[in-house]
N, CA, C and O atoms as a GROMACS GRO file, in nm:
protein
  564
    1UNK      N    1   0.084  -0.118   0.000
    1UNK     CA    2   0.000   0.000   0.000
    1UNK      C    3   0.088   0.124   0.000
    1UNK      O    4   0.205   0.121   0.040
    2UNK      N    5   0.040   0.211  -0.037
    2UNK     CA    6   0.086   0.387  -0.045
    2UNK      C    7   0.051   0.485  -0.013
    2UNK      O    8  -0.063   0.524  -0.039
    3UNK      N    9   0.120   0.541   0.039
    3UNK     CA   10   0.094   0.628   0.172
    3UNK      C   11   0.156   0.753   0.136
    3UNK      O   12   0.236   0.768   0.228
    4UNK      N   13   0.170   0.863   0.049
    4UNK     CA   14   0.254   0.962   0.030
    4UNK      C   15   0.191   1.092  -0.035
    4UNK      O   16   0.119   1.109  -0.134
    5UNK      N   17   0.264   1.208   0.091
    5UNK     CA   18   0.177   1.330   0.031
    5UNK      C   19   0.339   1.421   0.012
    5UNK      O   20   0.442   1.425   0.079
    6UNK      N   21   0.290   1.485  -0.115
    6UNK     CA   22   0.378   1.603  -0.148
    6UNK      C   23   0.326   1.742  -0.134
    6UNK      O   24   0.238   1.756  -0.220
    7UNK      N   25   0.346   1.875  -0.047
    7UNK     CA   26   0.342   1.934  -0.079
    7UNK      C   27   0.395   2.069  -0.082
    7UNK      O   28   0.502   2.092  -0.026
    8UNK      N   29   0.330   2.161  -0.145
    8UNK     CA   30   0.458   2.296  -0.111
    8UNK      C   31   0.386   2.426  -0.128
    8UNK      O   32   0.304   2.458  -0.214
    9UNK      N   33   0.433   2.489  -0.032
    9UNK     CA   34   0.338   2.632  -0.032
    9UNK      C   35   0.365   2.697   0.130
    9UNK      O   36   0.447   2.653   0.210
   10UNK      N   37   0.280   2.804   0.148
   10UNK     CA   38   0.355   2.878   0.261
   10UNK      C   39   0.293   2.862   0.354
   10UNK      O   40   0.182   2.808   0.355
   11UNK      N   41   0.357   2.910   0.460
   11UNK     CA   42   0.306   2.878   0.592
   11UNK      C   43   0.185   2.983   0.678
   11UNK      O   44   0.185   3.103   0.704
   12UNK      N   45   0.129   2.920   0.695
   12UNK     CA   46  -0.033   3.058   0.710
   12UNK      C   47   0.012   3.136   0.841
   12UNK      O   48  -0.017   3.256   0.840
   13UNK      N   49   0.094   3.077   0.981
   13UNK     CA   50   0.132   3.130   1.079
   13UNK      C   51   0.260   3.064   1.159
   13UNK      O   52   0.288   2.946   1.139
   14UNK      N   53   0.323   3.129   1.232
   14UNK     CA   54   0.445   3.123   1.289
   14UNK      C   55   0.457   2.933   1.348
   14UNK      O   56   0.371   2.909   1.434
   15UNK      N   57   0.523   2.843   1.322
   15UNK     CA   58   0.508   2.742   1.403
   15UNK      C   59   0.509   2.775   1.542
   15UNK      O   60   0.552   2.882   1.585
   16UNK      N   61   0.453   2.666   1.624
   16UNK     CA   62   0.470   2.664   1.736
   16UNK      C   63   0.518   2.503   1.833
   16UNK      O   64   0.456   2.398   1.849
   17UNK      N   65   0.643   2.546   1.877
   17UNK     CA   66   0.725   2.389   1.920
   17UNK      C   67   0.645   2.363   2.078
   17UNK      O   68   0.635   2.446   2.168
   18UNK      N   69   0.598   2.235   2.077
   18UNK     CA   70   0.511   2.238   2.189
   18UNK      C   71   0.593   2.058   2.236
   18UNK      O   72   0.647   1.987   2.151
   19UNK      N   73   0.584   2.030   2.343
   19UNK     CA   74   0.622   1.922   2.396
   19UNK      C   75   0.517   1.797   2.506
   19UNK      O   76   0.472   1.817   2.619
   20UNK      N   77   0.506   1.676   2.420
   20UNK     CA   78   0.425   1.604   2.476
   20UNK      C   79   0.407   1.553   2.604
   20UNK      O   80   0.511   1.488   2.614
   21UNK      N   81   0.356   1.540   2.694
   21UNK     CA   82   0.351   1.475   2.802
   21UNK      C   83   0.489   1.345   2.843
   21UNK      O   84   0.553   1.330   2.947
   22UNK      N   85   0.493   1.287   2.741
   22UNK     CA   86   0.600   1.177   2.756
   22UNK      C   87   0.757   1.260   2.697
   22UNK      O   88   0.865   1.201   2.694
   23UNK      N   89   0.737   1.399   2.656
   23UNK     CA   90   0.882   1.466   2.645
   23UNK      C   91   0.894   1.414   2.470
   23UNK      O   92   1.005   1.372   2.439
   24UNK      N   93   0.805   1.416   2.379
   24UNK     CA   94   0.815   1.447   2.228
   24UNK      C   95   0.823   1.570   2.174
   24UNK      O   96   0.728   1.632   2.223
   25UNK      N   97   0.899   1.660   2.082
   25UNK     CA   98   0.866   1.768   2.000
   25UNK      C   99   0.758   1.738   1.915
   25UNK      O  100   0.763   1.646   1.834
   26UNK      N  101   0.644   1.823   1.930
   26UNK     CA  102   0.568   1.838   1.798
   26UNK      C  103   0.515   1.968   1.740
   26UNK      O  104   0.432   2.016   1.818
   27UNK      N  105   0.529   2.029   1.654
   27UNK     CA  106   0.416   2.109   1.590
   27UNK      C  107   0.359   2.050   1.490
   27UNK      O  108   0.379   1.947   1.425
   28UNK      N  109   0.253   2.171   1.491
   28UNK     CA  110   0.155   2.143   1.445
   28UNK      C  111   0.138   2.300   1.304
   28UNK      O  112   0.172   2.410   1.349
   29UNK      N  113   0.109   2.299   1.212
   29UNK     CA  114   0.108   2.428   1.110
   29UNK      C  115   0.032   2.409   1.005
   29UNK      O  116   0.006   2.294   0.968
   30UNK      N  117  -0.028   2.550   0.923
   30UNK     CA  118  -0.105   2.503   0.843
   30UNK      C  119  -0.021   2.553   0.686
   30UNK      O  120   0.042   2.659   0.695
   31UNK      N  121  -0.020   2.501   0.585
   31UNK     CA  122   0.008   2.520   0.427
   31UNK      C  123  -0.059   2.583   0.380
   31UNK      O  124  -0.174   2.562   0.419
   32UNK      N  125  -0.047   2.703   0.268
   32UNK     CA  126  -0.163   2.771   0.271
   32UNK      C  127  -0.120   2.723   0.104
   32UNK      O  128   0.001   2.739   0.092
   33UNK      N  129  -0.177   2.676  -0.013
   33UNK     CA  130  -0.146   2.590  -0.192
   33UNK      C  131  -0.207   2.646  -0.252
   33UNK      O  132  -0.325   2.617  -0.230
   34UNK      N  133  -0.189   2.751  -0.355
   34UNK     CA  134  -0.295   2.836  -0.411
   34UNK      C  135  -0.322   2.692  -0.560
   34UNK      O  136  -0.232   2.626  -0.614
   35UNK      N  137  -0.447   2.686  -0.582
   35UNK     CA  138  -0.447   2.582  -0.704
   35UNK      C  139  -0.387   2.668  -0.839
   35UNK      O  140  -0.359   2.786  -0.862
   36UNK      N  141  -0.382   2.520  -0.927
   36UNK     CA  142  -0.313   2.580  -1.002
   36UNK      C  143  -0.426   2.635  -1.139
   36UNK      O  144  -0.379   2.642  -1.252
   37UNK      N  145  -0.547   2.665  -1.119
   37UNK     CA  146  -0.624   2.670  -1.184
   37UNK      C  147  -0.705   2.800  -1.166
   37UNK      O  148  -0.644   2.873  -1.087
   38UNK      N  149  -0.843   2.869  -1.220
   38UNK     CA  150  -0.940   2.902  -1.193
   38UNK      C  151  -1.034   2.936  -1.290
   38UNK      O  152  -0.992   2.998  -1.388
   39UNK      N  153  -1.188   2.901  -1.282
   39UNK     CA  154  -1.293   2.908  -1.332
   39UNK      C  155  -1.265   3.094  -1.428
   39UNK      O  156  -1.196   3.187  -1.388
   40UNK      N  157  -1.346   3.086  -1.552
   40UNK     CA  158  -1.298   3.235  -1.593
   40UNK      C  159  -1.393   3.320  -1.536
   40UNK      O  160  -1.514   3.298  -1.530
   41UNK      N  161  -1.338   3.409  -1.499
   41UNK     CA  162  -1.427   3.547  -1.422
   41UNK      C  163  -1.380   3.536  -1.255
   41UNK      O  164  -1.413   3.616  -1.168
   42UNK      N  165  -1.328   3.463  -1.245
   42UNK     CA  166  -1.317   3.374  -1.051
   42UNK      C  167  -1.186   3.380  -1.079
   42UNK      O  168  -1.121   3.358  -1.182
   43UNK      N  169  -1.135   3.440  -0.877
   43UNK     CA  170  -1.010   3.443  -0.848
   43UNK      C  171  -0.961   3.318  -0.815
   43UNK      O  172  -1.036   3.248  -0.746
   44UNK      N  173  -0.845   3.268  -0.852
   44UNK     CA  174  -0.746   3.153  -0.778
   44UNK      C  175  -0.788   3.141  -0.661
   44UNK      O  176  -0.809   3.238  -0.588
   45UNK      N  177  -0.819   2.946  -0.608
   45UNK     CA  178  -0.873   2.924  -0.481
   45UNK      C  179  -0.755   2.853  -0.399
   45UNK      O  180  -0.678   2.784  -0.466
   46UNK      N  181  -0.741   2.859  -0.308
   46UNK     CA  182  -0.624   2.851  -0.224
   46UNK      C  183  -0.710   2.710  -0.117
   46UNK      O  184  -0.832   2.696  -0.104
   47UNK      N  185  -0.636   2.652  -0.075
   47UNK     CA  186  -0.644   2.510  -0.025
   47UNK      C  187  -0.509   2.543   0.100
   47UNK      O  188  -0.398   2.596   0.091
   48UNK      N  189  -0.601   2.472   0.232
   48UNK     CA  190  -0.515   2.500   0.342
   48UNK      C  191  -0.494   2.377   0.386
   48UNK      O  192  -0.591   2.302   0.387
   49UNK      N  193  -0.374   2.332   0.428
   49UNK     CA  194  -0.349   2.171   0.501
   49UNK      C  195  -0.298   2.189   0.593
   49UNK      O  196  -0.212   2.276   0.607
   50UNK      N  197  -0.334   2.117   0.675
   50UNK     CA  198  -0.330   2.071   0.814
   50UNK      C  199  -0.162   1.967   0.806
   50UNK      O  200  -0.172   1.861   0.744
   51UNK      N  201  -0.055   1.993   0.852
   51UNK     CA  202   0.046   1.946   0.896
   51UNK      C  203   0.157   1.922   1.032
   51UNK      O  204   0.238   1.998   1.084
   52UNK      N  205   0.134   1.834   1.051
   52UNK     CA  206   0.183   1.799   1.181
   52UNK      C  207   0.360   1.711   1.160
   52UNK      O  208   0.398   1.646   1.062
   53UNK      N  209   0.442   1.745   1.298
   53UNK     CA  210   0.560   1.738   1.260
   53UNK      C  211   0.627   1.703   1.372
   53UNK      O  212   0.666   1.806   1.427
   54UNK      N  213   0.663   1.589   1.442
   54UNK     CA  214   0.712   1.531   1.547
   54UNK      C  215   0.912   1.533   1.537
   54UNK      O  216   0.980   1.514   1.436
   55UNK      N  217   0.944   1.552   1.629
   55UNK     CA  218   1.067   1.518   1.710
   55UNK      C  219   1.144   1.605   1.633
   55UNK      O  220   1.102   1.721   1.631
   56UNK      N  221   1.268   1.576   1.556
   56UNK     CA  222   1.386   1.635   1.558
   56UNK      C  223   1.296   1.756   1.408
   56UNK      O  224   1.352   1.863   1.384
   57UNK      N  225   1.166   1.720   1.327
   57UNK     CA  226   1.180   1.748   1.205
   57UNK      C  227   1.073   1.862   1.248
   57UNK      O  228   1.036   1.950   1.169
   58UNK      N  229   1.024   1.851   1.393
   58UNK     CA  230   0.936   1.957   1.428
   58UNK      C  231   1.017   2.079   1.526
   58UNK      O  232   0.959   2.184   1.553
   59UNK      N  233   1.130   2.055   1.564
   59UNK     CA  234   1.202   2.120   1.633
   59UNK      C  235   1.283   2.208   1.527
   59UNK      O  236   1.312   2.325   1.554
   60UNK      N  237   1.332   2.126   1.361
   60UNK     CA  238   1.401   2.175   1.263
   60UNK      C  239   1.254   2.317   1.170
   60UNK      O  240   1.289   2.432   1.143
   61UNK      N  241   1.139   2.274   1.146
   61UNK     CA  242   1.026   2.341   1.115
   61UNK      C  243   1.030   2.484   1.220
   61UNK      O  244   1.035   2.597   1.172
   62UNK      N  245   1.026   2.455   1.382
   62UNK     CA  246   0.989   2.563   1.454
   62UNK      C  247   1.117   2.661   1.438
   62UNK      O  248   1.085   2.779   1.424
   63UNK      N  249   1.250   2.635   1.437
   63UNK     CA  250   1.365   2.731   1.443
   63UNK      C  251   1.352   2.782   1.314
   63UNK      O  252   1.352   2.905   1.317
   64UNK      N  253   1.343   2.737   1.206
   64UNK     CA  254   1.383   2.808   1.067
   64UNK      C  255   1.285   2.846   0.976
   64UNK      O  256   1.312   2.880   0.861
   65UNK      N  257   1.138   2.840   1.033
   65UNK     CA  258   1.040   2.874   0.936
   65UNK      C  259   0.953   2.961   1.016
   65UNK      O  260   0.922   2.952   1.135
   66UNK      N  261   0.913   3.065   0.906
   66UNK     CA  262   0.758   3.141   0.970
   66UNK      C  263   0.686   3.207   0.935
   66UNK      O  264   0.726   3.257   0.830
   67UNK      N  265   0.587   3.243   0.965
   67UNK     CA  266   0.465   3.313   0.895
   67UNK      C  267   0.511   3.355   0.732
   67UNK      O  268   0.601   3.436   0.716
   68UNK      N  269   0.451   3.302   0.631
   68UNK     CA  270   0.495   3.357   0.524
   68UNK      C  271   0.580   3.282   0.413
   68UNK      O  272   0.577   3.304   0.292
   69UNK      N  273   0.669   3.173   0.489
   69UNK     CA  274   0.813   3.113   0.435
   69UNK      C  275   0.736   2.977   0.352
   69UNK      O  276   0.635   2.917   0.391
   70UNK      N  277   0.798   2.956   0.260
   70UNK     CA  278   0.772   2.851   0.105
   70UNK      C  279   0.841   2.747   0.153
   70UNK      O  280   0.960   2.762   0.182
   71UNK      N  281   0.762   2.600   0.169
   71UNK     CA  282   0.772   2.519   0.234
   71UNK      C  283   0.778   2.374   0.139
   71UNK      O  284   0.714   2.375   0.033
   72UNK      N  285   0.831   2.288   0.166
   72UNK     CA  286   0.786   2.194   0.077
   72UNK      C  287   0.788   2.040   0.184
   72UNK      O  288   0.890   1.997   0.237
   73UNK      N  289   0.659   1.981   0.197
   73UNK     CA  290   0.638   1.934   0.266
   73UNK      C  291   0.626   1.774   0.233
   73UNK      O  292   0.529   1.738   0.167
   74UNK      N  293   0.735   1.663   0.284
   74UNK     CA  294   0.703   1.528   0.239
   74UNK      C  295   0.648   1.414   0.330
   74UNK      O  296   0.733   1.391   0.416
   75UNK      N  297   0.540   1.335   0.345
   75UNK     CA  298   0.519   1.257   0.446
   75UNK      C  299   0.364   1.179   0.410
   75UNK      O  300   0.322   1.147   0.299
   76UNK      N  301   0.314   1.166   0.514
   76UNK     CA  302   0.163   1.061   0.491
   76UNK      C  303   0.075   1.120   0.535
   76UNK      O  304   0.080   1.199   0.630
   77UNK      N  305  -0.047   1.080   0.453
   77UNK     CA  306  -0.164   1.151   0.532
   77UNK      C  307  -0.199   1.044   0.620
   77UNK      O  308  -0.135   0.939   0.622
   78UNK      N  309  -0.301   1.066   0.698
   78UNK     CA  310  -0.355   1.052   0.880
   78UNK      C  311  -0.448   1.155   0.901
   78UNK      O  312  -0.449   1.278   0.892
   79UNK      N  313  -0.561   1.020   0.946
   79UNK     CA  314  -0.661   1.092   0.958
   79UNK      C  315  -0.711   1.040   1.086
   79UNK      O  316  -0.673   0.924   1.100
   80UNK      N  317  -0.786   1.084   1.191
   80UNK     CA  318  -0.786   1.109   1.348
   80UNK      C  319  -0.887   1.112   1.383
   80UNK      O  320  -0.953   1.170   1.297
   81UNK      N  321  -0.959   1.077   1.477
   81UNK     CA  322  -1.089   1.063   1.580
   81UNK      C  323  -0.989   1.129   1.733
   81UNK      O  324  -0.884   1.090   1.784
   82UNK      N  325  -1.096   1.256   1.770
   82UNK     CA  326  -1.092   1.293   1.851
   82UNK      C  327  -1.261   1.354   1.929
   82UNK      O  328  -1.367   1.343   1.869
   83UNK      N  329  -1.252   1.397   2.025
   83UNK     CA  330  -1.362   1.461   2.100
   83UNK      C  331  -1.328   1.608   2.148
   83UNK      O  332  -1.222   1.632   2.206
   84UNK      N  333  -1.431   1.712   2.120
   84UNK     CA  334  -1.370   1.797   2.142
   84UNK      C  335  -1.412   1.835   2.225
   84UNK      O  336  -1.488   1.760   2.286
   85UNK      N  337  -1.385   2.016   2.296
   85UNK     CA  338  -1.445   2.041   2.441
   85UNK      C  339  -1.580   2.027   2.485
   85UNK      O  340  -1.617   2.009   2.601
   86UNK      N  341  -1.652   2.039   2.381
   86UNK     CA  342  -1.834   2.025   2.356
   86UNK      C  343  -1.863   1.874   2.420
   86UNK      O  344  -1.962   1.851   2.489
   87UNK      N  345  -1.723   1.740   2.373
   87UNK     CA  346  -1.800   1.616   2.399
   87UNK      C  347  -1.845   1.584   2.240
   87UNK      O  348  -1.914   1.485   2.220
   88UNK      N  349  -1.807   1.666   2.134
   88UNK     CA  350  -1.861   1.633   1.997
   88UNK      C  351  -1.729   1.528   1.946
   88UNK      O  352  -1.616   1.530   1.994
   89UNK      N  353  -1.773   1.448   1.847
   89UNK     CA  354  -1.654   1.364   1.831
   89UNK      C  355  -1.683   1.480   1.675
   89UNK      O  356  -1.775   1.531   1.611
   90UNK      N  357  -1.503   1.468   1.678
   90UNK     CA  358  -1.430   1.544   1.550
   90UNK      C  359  -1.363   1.440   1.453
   90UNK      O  360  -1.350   1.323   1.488
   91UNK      N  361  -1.328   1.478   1.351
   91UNK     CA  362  -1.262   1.373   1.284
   91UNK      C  363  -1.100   1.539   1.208
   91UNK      O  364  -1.121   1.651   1.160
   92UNK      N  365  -0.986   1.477   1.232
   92UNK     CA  366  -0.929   1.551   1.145
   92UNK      C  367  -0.846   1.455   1.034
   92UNK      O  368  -0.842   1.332   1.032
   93UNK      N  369  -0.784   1.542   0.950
   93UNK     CA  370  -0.679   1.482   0.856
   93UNK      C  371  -0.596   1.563   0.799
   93UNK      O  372  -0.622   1.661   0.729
   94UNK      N  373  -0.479   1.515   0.834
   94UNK     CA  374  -0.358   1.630   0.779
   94UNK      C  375  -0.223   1.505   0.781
   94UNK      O  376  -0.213   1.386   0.812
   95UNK      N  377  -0.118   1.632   0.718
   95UNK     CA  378   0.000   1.532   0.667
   95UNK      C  379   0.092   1.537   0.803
   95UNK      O  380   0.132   1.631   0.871
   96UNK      N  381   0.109   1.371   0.816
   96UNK     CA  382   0.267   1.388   0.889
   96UNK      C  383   0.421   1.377   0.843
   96UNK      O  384   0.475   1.281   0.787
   97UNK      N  385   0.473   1.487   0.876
   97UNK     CA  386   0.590   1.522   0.765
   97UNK      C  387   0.666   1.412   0.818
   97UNK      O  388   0.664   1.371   0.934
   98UNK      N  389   0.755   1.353   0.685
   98UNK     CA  390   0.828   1.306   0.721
   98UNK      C  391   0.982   1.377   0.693
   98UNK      O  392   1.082   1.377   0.764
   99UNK      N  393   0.951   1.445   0.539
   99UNK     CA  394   1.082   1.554   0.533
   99UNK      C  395   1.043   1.691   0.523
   99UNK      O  396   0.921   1.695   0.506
  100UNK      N  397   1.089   1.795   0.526
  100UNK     CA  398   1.071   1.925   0.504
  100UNK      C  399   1.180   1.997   0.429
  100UNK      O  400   1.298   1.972   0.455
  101UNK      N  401   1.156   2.058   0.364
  101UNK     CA  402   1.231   2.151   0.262
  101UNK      C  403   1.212   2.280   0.249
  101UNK      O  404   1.098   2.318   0.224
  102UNK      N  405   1.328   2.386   0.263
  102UNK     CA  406   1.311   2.522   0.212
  102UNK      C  407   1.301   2.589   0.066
  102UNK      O  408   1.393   2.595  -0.015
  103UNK      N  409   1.210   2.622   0.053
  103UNK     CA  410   1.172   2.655  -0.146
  103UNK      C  411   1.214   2.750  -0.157
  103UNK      O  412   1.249   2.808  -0.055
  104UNK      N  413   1.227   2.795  -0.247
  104UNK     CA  414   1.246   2.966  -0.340
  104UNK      C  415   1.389   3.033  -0.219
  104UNK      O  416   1.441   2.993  -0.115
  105UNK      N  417   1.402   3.143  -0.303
  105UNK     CA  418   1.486   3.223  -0.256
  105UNK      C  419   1.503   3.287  -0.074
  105UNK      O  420   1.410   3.314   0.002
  106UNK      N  421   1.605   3.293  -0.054
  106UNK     CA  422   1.556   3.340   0.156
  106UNK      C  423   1.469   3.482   0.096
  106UNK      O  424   1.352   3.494   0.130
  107UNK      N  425   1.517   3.563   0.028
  107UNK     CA  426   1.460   3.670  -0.004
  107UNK      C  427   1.251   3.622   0.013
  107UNK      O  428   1.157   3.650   0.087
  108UNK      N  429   1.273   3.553  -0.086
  108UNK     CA  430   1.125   3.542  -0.154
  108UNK      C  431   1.018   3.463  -0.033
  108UNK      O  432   0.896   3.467  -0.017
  109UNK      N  433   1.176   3.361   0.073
  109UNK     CA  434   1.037   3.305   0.178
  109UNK      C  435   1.001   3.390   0.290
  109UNK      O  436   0.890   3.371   0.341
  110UNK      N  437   1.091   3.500   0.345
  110UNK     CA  438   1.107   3.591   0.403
  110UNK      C  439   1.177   3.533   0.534
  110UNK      O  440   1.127   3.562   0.642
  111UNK      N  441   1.282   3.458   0.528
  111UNK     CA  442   1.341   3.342   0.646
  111UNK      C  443   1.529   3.425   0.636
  111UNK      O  444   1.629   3.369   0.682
  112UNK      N  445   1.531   3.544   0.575
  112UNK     CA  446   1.660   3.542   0.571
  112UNK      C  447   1.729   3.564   0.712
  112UNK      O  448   1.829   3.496   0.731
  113UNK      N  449   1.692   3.646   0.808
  113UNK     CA  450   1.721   3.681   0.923
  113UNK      C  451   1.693   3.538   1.030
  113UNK      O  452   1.749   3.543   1.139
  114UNK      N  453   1.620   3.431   1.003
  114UNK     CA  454   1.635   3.312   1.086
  114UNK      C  455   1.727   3.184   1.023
  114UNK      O  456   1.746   3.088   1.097
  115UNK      N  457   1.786   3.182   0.885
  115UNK     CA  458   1.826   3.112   0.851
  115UNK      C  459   1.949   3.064   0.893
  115UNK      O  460   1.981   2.964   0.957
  116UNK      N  461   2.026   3.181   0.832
  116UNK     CA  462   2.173   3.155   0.894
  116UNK      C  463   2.224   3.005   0.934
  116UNK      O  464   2.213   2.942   1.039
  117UNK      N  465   2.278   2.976   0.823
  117UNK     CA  466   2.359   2.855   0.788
  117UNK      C  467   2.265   2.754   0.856
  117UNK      O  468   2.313   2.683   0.944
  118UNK      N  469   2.133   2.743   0.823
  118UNK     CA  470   2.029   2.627   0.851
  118UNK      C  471   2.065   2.521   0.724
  118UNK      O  472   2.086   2.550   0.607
  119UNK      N  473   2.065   2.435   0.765
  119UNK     CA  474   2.051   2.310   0.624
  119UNK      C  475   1.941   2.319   0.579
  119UNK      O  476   1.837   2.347   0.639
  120UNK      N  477   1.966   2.280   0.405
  120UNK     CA  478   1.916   2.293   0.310
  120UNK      C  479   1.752   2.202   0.331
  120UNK      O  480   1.639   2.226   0.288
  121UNK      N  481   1.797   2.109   0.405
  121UNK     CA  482   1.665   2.025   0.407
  121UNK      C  483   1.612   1.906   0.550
  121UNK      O  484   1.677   1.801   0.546
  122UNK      N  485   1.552   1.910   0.617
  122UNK     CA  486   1.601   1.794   0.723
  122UNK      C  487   1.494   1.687   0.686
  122UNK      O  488   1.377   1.708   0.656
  123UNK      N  489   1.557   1.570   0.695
  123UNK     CA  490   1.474   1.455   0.653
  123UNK      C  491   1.505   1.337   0.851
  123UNK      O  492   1.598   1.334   0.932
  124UNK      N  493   1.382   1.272   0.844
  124UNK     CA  494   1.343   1.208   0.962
  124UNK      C  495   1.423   1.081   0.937
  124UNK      O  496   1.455   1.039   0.826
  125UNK      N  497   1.453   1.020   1.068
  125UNK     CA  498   1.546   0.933   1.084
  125UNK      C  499   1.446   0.832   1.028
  125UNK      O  500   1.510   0.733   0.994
  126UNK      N  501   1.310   0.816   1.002
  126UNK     CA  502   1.242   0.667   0.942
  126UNK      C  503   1.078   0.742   0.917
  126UNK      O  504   1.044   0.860   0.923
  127UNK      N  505   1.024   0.659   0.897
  127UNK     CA  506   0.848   0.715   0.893
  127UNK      C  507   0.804   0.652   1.018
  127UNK      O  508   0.710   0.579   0.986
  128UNK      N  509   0.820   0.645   1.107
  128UNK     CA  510   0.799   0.609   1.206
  128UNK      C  511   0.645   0.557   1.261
  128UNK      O  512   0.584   0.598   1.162
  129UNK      N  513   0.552   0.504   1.336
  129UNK     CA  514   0.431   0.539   1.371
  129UNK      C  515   0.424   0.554   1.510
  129UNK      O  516   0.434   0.460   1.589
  130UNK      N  517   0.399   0.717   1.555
  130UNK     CA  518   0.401   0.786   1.638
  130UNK      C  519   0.311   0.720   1.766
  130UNK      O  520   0.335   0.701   1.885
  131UNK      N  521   0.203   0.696   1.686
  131UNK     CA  522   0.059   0.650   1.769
  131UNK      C  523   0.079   0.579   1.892
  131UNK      O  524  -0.008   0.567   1.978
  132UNK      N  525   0.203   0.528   1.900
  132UNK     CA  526   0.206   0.416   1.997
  132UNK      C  527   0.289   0.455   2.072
  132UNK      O  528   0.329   0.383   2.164
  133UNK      N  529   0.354   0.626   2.041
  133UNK     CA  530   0.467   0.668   2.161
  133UNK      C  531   0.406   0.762   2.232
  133UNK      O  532   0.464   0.796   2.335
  134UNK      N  533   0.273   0.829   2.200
  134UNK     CA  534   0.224   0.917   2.253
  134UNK      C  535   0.083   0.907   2.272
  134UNK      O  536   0.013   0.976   2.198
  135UNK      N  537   0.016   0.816   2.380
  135UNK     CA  538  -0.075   0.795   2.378
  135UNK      C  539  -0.242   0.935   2.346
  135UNK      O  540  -0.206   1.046   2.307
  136UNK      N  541  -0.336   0.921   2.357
  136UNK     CA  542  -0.453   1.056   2.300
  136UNK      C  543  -0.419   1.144   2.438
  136UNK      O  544  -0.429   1.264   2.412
  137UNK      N  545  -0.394   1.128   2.536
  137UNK     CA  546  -0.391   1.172   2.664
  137UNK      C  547  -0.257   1.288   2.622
  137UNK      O  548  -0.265   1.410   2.642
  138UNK      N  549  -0.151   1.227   2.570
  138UNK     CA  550  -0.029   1.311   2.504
  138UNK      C  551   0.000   1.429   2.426
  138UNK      O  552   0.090   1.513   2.429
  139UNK      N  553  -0.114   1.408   2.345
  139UNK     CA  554  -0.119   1.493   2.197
  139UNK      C  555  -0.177   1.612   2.260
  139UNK      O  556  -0.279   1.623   2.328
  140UNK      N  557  -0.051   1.734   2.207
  140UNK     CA  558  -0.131   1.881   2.216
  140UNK      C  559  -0.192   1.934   2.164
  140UNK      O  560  -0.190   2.058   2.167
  141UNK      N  561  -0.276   1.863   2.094
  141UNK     CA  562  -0.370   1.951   2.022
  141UNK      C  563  -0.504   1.844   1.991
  141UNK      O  564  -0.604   1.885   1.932
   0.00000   0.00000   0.00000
C-alpha cells in the first residue's frame, strides 16, 4: 500500500514547538497551496493543510520557518478521531511530515534573518508510527 503526500506552499502562521507529556517535540502548522487553476471570471482558490511534525523534524520546522516562508512538505496523510471540548466527536486529517524543505529564494520566503547557515533540508530518521509513543492523553492539540 501507499501512503505519500507532497506538498509545497507557505506557511499561514508562525510554528509553534510544543512538547508532549511523555517529552516528544511536535508542531503542528497550516500550508496555505494556491491551485493551479481558476474558473474564468473567478479568483485563484487557495487550499489549506493541516500538517503535523514530530521530534527532531518539528524542532528543525519551529527554528527556521515562519509566517509567510515557502515550504515543501514530504510525508503521509492521517486521519484522526478525537472529541472535542463540547464532547462532539471530530474527525481531522492532515500530513505527517516526514521531510521538510526550504523553497524559493531566503529573499522570496522571508526566512533570511532566521536562517543563517540552517541546512538545506532535514529529513526524519524513518516514517515512524508515532501512535504508539504518545498515547490521546499526550497529543497537544
Amino acid at each position: 500500500m501507499l501512503n505519500c503526500a507532497i506538498i509545497m506552499g507557505r506557511l499561514t502562521a508562525d510554528p509553534e514547538l510544543r512538547t508532549t507529556a511523555s517529552g516528544l517535540s511536535v508542531t503542528t502548522f497550516s500550508v496555505a497551496i494556491d491551485r493551479g487553476y481558476a474558473k474564468a471570471g473567478e479568483e485563484r482558490q487557495t487550499d489549506f493543510i493541516n500538517v503535523v511534525a514530530w521530534r527532531q523534524t518539528a524542532e528543525f520546522v519551529s527554528k527556521y520557518f515562519q509566517k509567510g516562508s515557502m515550504i515543501a512538505v514530504q510525508g503521509s496523510i492521517q486521519t484522526r478521531s478525537y472529541e472535542d471540548k463540547n464532547g462532539n466527536k471530530r474527525t481531522a486529517t492532515e500530513v505527517v511530515a516526514n521531510n521538510v524543505s526550504f523553497c524559493g529564494s531566503k529573499a522570496e520566503s522571508g526566512t533570511t534573518a532566521r536562517v543563517g547557515g540552517a541546512p538545506a533540508a532535514y529529513q526524519s530518521a524513518g516514517s515512524e508510527d508515532f501512535s504508539e509513543l504518545a498515547g490521546e492523553d499526550d497529543l497537544p492539540f
